[in-house]
N, C-alpha and C positions, 0 to 999 in steps of 0.2 A: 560366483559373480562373473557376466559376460568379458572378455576382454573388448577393450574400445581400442576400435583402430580409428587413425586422423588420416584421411586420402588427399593428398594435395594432387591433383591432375585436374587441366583444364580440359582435357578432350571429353566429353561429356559420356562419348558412345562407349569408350576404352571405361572410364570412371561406371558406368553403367554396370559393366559387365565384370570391375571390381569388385562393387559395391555385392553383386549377387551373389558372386562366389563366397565372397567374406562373410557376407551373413550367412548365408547355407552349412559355412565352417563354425556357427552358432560365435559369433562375434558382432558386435554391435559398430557402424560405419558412420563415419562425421566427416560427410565429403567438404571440402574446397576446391573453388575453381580458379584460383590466383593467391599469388605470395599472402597480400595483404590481408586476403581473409584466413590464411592459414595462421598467421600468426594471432587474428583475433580470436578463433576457434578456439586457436590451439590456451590462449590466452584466459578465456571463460569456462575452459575443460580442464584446468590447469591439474595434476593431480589424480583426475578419471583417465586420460590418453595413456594405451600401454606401450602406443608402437605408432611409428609412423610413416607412412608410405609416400615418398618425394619425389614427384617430378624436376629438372631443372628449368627447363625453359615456360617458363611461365609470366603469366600478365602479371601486370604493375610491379611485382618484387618475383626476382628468379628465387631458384630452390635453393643457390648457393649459398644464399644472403639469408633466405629464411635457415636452412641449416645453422648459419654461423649464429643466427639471434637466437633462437632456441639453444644451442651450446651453452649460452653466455649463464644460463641459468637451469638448465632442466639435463642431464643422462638420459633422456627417453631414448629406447631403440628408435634407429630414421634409418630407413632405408631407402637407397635413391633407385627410381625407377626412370630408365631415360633413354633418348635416342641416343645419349653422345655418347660414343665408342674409343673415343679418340685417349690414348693413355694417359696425357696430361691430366684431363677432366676427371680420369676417375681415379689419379693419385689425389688430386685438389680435393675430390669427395670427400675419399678415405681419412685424410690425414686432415681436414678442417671438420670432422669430425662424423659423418655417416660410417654406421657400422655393417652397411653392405652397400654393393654397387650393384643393379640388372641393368643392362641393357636392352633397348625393345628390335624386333620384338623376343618376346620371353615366352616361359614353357610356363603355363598356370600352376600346373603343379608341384616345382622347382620355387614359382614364389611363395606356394603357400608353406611348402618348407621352411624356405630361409625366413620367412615372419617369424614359424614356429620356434626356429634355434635362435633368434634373435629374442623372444620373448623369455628362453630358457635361460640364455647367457644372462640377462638382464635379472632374474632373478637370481641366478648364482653367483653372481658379481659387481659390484661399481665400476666403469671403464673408469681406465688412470689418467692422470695426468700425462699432456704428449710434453713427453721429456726426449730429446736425442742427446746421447755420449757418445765421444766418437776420443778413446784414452784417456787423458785428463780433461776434457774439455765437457762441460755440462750445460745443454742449451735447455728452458725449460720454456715452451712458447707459451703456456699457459699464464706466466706470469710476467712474462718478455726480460728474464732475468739470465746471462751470461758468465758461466765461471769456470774457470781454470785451476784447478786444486781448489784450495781456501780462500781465492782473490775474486772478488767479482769483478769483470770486466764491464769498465764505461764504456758501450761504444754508439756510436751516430744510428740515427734513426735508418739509413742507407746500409750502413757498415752491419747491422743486427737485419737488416734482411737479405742481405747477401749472404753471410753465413746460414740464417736460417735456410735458406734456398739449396746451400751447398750440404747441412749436415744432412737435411731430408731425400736429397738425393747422393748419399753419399755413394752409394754400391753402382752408379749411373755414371758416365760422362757426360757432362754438364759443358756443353758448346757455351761460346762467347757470345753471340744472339741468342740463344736459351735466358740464360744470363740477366742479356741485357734488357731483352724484354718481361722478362720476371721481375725484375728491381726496376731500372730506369725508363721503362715502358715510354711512353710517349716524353718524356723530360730529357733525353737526351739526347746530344744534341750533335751527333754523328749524323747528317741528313743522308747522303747516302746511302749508307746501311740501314738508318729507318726507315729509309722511302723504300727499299729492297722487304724490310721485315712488314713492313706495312701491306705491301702486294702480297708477300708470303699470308698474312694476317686474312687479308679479304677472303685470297681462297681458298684457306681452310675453313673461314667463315660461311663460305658459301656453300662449298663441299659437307660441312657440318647441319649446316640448315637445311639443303635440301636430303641428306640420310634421316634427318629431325623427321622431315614431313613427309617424307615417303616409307619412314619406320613404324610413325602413329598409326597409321591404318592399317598398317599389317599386323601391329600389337593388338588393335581391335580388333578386326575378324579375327587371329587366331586365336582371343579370348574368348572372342563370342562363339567362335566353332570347340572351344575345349570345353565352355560352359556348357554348351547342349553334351557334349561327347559324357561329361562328370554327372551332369545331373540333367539333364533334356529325358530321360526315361521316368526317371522319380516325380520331376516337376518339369509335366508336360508345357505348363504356362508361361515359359520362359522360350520356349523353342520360335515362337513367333515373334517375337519380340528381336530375339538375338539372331534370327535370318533378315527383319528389316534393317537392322544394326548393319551387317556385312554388305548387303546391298548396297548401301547409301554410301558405305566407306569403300567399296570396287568403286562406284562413280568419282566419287571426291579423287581415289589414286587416278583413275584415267585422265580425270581434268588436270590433275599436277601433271602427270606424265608429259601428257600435250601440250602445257605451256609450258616445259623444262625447253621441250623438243624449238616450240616457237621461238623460246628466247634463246637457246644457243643458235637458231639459224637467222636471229636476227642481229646477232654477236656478229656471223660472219657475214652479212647478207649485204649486195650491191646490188639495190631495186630497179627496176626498168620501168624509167620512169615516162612518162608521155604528158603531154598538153591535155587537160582533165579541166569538163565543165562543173568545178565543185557543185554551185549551184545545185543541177538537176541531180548529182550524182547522192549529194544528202539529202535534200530531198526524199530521192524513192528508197535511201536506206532508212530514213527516219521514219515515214510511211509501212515499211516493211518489220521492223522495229515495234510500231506502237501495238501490234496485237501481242508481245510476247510478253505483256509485264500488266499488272491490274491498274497503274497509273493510269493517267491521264495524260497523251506524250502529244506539246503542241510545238507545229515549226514555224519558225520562220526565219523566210530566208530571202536574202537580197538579190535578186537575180541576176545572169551573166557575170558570174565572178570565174575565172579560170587560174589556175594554179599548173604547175607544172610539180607532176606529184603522183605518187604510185596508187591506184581503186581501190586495192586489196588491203592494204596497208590504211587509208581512208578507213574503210568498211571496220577492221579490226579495232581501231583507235576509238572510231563512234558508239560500234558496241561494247567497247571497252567504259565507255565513260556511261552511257545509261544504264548498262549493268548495274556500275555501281551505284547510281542514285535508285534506282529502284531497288537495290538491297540494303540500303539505309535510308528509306524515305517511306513514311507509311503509305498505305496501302490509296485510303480518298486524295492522294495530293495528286498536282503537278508537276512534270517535269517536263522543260522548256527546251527544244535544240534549238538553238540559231545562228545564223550565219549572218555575218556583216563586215563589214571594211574599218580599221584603224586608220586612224592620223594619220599613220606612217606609211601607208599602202599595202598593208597585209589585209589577208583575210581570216577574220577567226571565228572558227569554229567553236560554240560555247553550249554545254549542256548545265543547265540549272536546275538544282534539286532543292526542296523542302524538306531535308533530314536535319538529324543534329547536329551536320557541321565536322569538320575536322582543324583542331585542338591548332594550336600557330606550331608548338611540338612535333608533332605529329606531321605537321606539312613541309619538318624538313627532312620527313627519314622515309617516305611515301615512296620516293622512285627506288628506295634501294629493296635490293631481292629479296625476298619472304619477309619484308616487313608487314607487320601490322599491328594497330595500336591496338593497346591491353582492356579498352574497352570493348574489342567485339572478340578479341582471339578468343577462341573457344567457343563462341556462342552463334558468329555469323559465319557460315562457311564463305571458304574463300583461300590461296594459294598463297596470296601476298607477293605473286607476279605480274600480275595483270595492267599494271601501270607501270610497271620494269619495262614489258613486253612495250606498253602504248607508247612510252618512253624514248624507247630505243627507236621503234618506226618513226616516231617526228625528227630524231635527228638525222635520219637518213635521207628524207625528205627535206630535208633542209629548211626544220620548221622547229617549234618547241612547244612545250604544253606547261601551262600555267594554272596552278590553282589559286580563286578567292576566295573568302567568304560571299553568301551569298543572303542579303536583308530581307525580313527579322532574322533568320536562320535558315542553314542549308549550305553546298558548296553548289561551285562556279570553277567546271571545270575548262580550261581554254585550251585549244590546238591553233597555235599562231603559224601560219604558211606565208612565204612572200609570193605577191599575186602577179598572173603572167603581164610582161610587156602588152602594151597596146596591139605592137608586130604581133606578136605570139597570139595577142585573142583574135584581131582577124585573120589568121591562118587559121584555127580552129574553128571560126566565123562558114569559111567558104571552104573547109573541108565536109 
């Protein structure tokens, strides 16, 4: 009987070039592209699945959480397959219950090992229960039970996870922020140490996200370059396929690369800014614009509006916004640029799309770095910078950008600028 493997990876091109290998090692593949269908998979397979291959960063439910719910009820060998490198993460793996860690990218044939000892351990043995002793002291997390010789100890829901914290890292120094942010994470109520762990928190987050996504693609091509290298002689058919694979994922790295680069120089960046005829200046980029997308891209635009405000930065923000209606808007729609004047004497910049909209969720975590929501990760390329980047340029310009919904459906994206003094447009005027 075939062994069945369950692949939880969202990246389609990397899952691709699992899926080949795995079957070629004469095993049968039940891909998932996110948490919540790995656990229905894993749920209607119940029984058939021998082993299972785990991403952590994934749409709608991460790997950590599918790990822990799979625990609650099944031994299946899980192995966590992931960018995150960082030690915390892959003690959290190990000891919440994955019985291996990779890191990407990975050697193909090092994972197809450790499947293998993973599927041999499995049948040599039941893993145990995670029990830690540390002399008399008997912590069993399996049951959340605490005892001391013969005595079971009552303690607080806080007090049992402090110790758990401490027995698991016992052979560790275990810092006072470790600690606190392990147990008291956001509840407590030290603000300036939180506000310190909290900074700390972002950029590791950020530092971890962007290793995440400049990992994937490396894990991809050198899957796809070890699948040709293993089997590209035997099964010539696959050789075309896994050179358009590595293509497409050199392009996706170059684009991350260069919006890393844009957004740290827009971190430091102090624009030179000048008296700028918005007007004409959207205009000929909307113009310029409508031949690179199969929309239909209409403008309109209120004429003689001037801003005092950087081209380049303009130009970036613009293509920034119908990029994205034209990667979430089918193909016969609309999309509207326009320019007009508020109440209040701004002028804004507004691109309206006919896509499906973004979630009221979703439109509050949109500016932060490598976001993207769980309905396109994996399926719509993209960086999950590019509104970081449009972001950062309106604040510099001393401007903001606003999302709406957009009726019956679609988004309505806004670049609010304050519009020049009367002074300022006749100078502009008679220059």
């Amino acid at each position: 009987m075939k062994t069945t493997l369950l692949l939880v990876e969202d990246e389609a091109a990397l899952a691709d070039s699992l899926t080949t290998e795995f079957e070629l090692e004469n095993m049968s593949v039940i891909w998932a592209k996110d948490g919540a269908e790995a656990l229905t998979l894993f749920k209607n397979n119940e029984g058939k699945i021998n082993v299972i291959i785990l991403d952590w960063m994934l749409p709608k439910l991460d790997g950590f959480s599918v790990l822990r719910k799979i625990r609650q009820s099944s031994q299946v060998p899980i192995i966590m397959l992931t960018a995150r490198d960082y030690i915390g993460d892959k003690v959290a793996g190990l000891t919440g219950g994955a019985d291996d860690y990779i890191t990407k990218p990975f050697e193909m044939e090092e994972l197809v090992a450790r499947v293998e000892v993973a599927l041999r351990h499995n049948r040599q043995a039941v893993s145990p229960a995670t029990i830690f002793q540390v002399d008399d002291l008997l912590v069993d997390t399996d049951n959340k039970r605490v005892q001391r010789g013969e005595v079971i100890m009552p303690l607080t829901q806080r007090e049992y996870e402090l110790l758990v914290e401490l027995v698991a890292h016992q052979d560790e120094a275990c810092s006072r922020d470790d600690l606190l942010a392990a147990v008291w994470g956001t509840d407590f109520d030290g603000q300036p140490m939180k506000q310190l762990h909290d900074r700390q928190e972002q950029q590791k987050l950020f530092i971890m996200n962007a290793a995440h996504e400049l990992r994937t693609p490396i894990a991809t091509i050198r899957s796809h370059a070890q699948l040709i290298e293993r089997h590209g002689r035997a099964h010539p058919e696959i050789v075309l396929k896994s050179v358009n694979y590595i293509t497409e994922e050199s392009r996706q790295m170059q684009q991350l690369i260069e919006e890393l680069l844009q957004l740290s120089r827009a971190d430091r960046l102090t624009l030179d800014t000048h008296l700028l005829n918005l007007s004409e200046t959207v205009q000929h980029l909307a113009e310029k614009l409508a031949s690179a997308f199969s929309q239909t891209i209409e403008v309109h635009v209120t004429p003689n509006m001037s801003v005092e405000s950087n081209e380049s930065a303009i130009e970036q923000i613009l293509d920034n916004f119908v990029t994205n209606a034209a990667k979430y808007s089918p193909a016969d729609t609309i999309i509207a640029v326009n320019l007009t004047r508020d109440d209040d004497g701004n002028a804004v910049l507004a691109v309206l799309d006919q896509g499906a909209g973004i979630s009221a969720e979703d439109k509050s975590h949109v500016f932060e770095r490598f976001y993207r929501s769980a309905n396109v990760r994996g399926t719509v390329p993209g960086t999950g910078l590019g509104l970081a980047i449009a972001n950062q340029l309106a604040t510099i310009n001393n401007g903001r950008i606003k999302l709406r919904d957009n009726q019956p459906h679609g988004t309505i994206a806004e670049l609010i600028l304050p519009l020049a003094t009367t002074k300022e447009r006749h100078q502009l005027n008679e220059s």
